[in-house]
DRENKOLLO-306637 format. One record per residue (C-alpha): x, y, z; residue in one letter. Coordinates in steps of 0.05 Angstrom, whole numbers. Example, Ala and Ser with C-alpha at 12.3 -4.5 7.8 and 13.67 -1.06 7.14 Angstrom:
BEGIN
u|v|w|res
246|-90|156|A .
273|-21|143|S .
//
This chain:
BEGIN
u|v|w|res
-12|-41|1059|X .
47|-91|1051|X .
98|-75|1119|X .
171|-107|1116|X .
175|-134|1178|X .
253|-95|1197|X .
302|-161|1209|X .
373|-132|1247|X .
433|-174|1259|X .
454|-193|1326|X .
497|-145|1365|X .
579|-177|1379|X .
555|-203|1452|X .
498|-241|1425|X .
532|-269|1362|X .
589|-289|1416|X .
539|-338|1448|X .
528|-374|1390|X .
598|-370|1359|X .
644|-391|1430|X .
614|-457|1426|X .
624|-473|1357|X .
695|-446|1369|X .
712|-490|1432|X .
685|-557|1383|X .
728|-549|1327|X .
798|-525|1374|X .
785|-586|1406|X .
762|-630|1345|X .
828|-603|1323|X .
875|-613|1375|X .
844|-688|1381|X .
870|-694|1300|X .
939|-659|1325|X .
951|-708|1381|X .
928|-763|1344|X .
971|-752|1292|X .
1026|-740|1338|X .
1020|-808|1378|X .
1037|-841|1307|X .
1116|-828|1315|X .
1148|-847|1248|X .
1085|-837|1215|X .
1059|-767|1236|X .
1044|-714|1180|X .
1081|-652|1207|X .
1035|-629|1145|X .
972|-634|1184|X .
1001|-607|1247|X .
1022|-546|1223|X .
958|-537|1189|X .
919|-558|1253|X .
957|-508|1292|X .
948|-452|1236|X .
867|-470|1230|X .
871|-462|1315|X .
905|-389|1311|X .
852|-374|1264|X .
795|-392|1291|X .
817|-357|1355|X .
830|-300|1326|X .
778|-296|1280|X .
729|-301|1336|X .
763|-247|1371|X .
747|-201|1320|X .
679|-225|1307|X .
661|-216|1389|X .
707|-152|1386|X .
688|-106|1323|X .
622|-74|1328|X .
614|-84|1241|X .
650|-145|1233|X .
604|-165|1175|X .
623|-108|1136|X .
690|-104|1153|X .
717|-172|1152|X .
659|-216|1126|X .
677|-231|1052|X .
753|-245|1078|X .
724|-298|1129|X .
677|-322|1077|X .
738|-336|1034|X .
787|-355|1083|X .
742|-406|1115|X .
719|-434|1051|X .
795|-445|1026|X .
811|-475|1097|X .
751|-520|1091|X .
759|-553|1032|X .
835|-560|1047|X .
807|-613|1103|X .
796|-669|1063|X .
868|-670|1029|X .
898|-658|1092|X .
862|-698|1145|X .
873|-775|1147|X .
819|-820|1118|X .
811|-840|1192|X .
793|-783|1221|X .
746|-764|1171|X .
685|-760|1212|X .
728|-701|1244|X .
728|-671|1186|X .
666|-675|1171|X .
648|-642|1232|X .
702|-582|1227|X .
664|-564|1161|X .
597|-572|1188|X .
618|-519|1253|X .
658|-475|1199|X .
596|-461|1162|X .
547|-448|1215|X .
604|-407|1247|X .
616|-356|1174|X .
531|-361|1188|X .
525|-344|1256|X .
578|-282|1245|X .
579|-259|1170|X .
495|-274|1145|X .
469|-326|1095|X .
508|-295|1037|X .
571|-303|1059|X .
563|-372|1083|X .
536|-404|1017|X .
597|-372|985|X .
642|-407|1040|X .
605|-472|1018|X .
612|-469|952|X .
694|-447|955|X .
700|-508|1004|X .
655|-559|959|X .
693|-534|893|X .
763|-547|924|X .
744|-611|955|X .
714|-640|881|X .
780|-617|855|X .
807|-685|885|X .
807|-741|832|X .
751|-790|849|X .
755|-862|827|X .
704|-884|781|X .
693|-946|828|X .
642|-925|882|X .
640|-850|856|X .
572|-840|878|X .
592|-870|954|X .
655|-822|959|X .
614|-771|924|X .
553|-772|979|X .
607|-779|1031|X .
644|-707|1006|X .
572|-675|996|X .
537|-704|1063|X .
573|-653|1117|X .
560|-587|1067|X .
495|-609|1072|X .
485|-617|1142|X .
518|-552|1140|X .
458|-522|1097|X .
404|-553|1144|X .
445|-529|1206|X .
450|-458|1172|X .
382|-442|1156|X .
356|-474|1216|X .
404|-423|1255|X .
379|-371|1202|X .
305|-383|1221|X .
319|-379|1300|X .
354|-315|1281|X .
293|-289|1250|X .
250|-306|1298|X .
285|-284|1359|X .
298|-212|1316|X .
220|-204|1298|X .
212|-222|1375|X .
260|-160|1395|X .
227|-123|1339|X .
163|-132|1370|X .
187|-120|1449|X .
227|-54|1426|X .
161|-31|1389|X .
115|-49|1451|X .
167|-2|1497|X .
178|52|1444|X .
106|63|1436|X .
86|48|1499|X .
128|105|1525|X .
108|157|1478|X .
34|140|1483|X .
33|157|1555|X .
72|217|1552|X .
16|243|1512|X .
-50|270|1531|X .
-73|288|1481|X .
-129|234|1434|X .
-115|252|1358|X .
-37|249|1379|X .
-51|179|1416|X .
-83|153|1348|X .
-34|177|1303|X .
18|145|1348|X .
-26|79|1341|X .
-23|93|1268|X .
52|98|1266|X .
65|33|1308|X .
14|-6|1272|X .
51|10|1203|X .
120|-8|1227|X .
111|-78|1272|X .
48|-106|1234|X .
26|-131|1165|X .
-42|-108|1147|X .
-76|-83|1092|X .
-133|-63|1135|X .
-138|-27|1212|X .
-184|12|1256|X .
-198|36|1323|X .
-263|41|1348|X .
-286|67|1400|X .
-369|57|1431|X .
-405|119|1424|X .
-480|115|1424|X .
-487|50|1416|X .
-446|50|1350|X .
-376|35|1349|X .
-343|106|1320|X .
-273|94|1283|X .
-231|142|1309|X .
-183|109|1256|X .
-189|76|1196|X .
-142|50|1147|X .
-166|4|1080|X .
-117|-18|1029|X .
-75|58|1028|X .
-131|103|1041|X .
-163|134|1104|X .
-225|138|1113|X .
-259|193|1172|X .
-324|192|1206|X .
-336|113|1193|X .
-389|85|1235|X .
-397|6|1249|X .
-461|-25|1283|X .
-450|-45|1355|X .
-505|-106|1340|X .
-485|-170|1297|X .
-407|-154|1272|X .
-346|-183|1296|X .
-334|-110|1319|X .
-394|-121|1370|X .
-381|-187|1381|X .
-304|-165|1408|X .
-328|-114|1452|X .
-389|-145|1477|X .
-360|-209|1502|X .
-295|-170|1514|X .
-253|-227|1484|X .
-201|-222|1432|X .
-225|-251|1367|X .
-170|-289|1319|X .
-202|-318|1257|X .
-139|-330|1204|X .
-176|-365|1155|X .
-248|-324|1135|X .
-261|-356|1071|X .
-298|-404|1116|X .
-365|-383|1145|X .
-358|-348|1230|X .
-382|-393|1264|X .
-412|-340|1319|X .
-486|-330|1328|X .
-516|-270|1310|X .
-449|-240|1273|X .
-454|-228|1201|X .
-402|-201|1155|X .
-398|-120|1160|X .
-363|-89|1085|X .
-335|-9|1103|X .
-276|25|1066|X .
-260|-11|998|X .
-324|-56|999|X .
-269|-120|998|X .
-274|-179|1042|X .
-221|-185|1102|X .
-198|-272|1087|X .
-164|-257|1168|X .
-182|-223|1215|X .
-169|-202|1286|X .
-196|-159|1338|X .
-179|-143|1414|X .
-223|-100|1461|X .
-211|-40|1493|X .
-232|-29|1562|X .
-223|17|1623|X .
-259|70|1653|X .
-276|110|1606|X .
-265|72|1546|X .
-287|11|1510|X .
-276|0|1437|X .
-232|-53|1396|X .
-170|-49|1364|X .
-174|-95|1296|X .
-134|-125|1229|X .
-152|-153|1174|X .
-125|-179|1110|X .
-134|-191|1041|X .
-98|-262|1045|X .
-125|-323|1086|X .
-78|-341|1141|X .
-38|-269|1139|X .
-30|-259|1213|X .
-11|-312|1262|X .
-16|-313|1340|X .
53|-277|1343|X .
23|-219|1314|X .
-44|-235|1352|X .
10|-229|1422|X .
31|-160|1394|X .
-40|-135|1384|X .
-63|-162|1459|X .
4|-115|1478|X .
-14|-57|1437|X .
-96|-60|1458|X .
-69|-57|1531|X .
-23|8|1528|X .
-73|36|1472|X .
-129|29|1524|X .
-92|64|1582|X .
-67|120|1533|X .
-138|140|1514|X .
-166|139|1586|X .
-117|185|1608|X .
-128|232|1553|X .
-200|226|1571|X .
-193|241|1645|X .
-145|295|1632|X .
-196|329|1589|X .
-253|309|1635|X .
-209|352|1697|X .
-202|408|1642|X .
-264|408|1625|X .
-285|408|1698|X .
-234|462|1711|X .
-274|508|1661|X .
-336|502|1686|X .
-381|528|1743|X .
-387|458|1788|X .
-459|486|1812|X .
-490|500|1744|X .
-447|463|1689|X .
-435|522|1651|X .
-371|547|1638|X .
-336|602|1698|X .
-327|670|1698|X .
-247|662|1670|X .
-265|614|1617|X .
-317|648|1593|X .
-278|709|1575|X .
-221|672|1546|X .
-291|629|1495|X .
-314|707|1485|X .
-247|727|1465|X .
-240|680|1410|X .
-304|686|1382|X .
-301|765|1386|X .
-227|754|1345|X .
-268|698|1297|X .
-327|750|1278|X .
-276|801|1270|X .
-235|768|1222|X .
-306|747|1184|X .
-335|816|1190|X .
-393|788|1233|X .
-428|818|1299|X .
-431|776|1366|X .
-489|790|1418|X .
-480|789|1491|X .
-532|783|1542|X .
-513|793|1618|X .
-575|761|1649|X .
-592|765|1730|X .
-646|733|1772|X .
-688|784|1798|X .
-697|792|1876|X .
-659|718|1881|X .
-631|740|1960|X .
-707|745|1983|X .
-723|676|1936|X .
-670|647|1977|X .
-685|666|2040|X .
-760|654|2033|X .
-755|587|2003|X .
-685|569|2023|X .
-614|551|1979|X .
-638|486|1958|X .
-685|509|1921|X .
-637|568|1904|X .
-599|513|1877|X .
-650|486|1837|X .
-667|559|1806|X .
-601|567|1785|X .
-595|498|1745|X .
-662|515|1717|X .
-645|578|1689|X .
-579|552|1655|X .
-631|494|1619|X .
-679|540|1605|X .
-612|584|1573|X .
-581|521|1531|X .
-655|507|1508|X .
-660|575|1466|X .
-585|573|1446|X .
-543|547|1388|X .
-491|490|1398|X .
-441|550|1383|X .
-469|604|1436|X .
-436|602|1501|X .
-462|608|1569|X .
-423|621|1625|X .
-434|643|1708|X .
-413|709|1712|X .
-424|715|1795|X .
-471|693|1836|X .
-539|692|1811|X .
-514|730|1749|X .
-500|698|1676|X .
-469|714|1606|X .
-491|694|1538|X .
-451|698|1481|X .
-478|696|1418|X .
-422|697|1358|X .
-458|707|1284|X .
-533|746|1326|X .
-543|818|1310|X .
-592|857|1360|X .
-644|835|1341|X .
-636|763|1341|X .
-599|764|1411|X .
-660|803|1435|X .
-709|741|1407|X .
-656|696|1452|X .
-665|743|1520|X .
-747|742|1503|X .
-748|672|1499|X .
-711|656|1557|X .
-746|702|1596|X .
-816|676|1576|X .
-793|606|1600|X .
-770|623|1658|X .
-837|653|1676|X .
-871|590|1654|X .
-835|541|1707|X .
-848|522|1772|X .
-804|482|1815|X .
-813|451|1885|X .
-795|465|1951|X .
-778|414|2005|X .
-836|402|2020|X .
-860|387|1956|X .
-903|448|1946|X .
-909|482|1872|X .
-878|549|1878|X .
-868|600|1829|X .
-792|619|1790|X .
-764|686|1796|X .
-766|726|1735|X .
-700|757|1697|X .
-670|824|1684|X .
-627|818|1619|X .
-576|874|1578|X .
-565|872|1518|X .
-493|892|1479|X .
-477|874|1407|X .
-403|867|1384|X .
-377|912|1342|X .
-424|952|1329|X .
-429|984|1398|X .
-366|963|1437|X .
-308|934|1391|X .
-273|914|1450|X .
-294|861|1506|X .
-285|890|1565|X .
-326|950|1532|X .
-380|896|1503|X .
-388|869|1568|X .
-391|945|1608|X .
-450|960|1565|X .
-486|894|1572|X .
-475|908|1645|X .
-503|973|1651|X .
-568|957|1607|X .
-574|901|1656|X .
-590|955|1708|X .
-623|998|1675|X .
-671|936|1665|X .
-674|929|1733|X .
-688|1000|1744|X .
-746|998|1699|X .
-777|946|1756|X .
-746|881|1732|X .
-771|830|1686|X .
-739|873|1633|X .
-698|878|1567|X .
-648|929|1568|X .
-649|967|1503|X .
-720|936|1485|X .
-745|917|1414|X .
-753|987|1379|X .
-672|1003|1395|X .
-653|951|1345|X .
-714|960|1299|X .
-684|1035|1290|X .
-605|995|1276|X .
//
């Protein structure tokens, strides 16, 4: 990826700090030529006074427009160009040979001023209109080369001067470039909670202020640094992976130091770090990397290029800046989804609450719908749990109740959902299970259950209740919910009714299906 780096001109109030004191210099370089010319008597040039006085008017005026008109550039630019050019090169038939030096100076501050207030264009062309009438002169052939280097000396000053102003310019517009990209991003990042929108934000930034042909975000997971972004030479790449031990990855977030290595072609000099090849198996000649660390994040932010030398510390600065808003950006998002995600679930038992349950069993009822699959429910209660509690107490209550919702995510599929329906009561859902499968489910958790013992607090062995459980399968039996879950609900009794310990329609119901 090749970015142009955007370069703006300055707005009218900051071209009129660099144009006011050009245009105080040459009105009062001029007036000093006026008077002096004046003081002569007999010999004044009334020539050069009306042509001083004209060149003041313009100037004046000229930087009235240029601090006044919002697009003076495009609006009056080539006319200054030209104007200032003729006016320039008029200098050295009109000025006095001993005020020379003045002129030499009014061209130099006419040049830099058509630079400062129309671009590099339009000032080269003022040169070259000023140089061209002031060769138009006939030079002796004795000393040409002196008078020659003495007309050519200020337009070259002027050059030096110009691009000199021209590379300040640059610099001080990539700087704005950079501080407007820091704010812009830094205020849509944090309006934003949510992570794939934070990286594709990242994404956009990184494309606009930065030149890179390479980019990722990484963030630890397992002790592997997971690219939640990766970018290689115009293709992205998902699901990348990098190892947390011996890359400059590793290296970054372990010592949680920002990492600026311009020049790769040259062995790291970093023990244990060895060269790590992802994306387009081609070799990063710069590099640089700055962690990502807070709370609930720690990761790197990194670039790399093709070409030795690409980045320099500028560009290092704007990655420190980025890391820093990038960082608080993703903890939010994670602590907002941590208080979501604590918001849907049951704080005793870690399994989701009675209202997010039905909202999990509502989709999934829609999703197997719209496939033409079933979904079985099982509404599973503790048996006798009151007289558990009061015998043993509600610690150990407690400790029932988390056992039973292991025992539950043991026998269940990453895509089954549990969830506390009340009290010692619970809900499976199990989208893609007929009756017969969701009946294997309730049998093994039941069996389980039986098998553990927990202790009280006195560290005595003492036995675990055993579980009623009804079973309902969706649509076969209820194609609504609400319906699904009133039959699981009343099989659940009936398996209490039967003296507990039961499955409510047992294994022949479904073998007759």
């Amino acid at each position: 990826m090749k970015n142009r780096k955007p370069t703006t001109s300055f707005a009218p109030y900051e071209i009129r700090r660099f144009i006011l004191p050009l245009t105080v210099s040459s009105v009062i370089v001029l007036a000093g030529v006026i008077a002096d010319n004046l003081l002569n008597g007999p010999a004044r040039n009334d020539t050069l006074v009306i042509f001083g006085l004209m060149a003041i008017g313009y100037i004046i005026v000229n930087t009235m427009l240029i601090t006044k008109t919002a697009n003076f550039q495009k609006t009056y630019g080539w006319v200054n160009s030209i104007f200032s050019g003729v006016g320039l090169g008029l200098l050295n038939y009109v000025l006095p040979d001993h005020v020379r030096e003045s002129a030499h100076l009014l061209i130099v501050f006419g040049i830099v001023a058509v630079a400062t207030s129309s671009g590099r264009v339009r000032a080269y062309f003022t040169l070259l209109i000023s140089l061209a009438i002031s060769l138009l002169g006939e030079l002796p052939i004795k000393d040409y080369v002196e008078q020659l280097l003495e007309l050519v000396t200020p337009f070259l000053v002027s050059i030096i001067v110009s691009e000199a102003f021209f590379r300040i310019q640059n610099t001080t517009q990539q700087h704005i470039h950079r501080l407007e990209t820091i704010n812009k991003v830094s205020r849509q990042i944090m309006m934003t909670l949510d992570t794939e929108q934070t990286i594709s934000l990242v994404n956009a930034t990184i494309q606009n202020a930065l030149e890179a042909d390479t980019y990722f975000v990484g963030i630890v997971k397992n002790n592997e640094i997971h690219l939640d972004l990766f970018y290689d030479d115009g293709e992205y790449f998902n699901g990348m992976r990098v190892p947390l031990e011996g890359t400059l990855s590793g290296w970054v977030i372990k010592n949680q130091k920002e990492l600026f290595l311009p020049d790769l072609r040259e062995e790291v000099q970093l023990e244990g770090v060895q060269r790590f090849i992802i994306g387009k198996e081609r070799t990063s000649l710069s590099w640089m990397g700055v962690p990502l660390k807070a709370a609930n994040v720690t990761g790197i932010i990194a670039l790399g290029s093709y070409s030795p030398n690409a980045f320099d510390l500028a560009d290092m600065e704007l990655l420190s800046n980025l890391a820093q808003h990038i960082t608080l950006a993703l903890d939010n998002t994670i602590r907002h989804s941590q208080v979501e995600e604590q918001a849907r679930l049951d704080s005793m038992t870690g399994v989701y609450n009675h209202g997010y349950f039905l909202k999990k069993l509502s989709e999934q009822a829609e999703e197997c719908a719209s496939t033409g699959s079933s979904l079985g429910l099982i509404m599973l209660d503790i048996d006798y749990f009151k007289q558990y509690n009061d015998t043993y107490g509600h610690l150990v209550g407690d400790k029932i109740l988390n056992t039973l919702c292991a025992a539950i995510k043991r026998h269940i599929k990453q895509t089954d959902t549990v969830g506390r329906w009340g009290g010692e009561e619970f809900i499976i859902a199990l989208p893609g299970a007929t009756g017969e499968q969701a009946m294997q489910v309730a049998q093994r958790v039941g069996e389980t259950m039986m098998s553990l013992r927990v202790e009280d607090r006195e560290k005595k062995t003492v036995p675990v209740p055993t579980v009623s459980q009804g079973i309902a399968v969706f649509p076969h039996e209820a194609d609504e919910i609400y319906r699904l879950i009133d039959l699981a609900d009343r099989r659940l009794y009936t398996a209490k009714e039967r003296g507990r310990n039961q499955i409510e329609p047992d294994a022949s119901h479904w073998q007759k299906k």
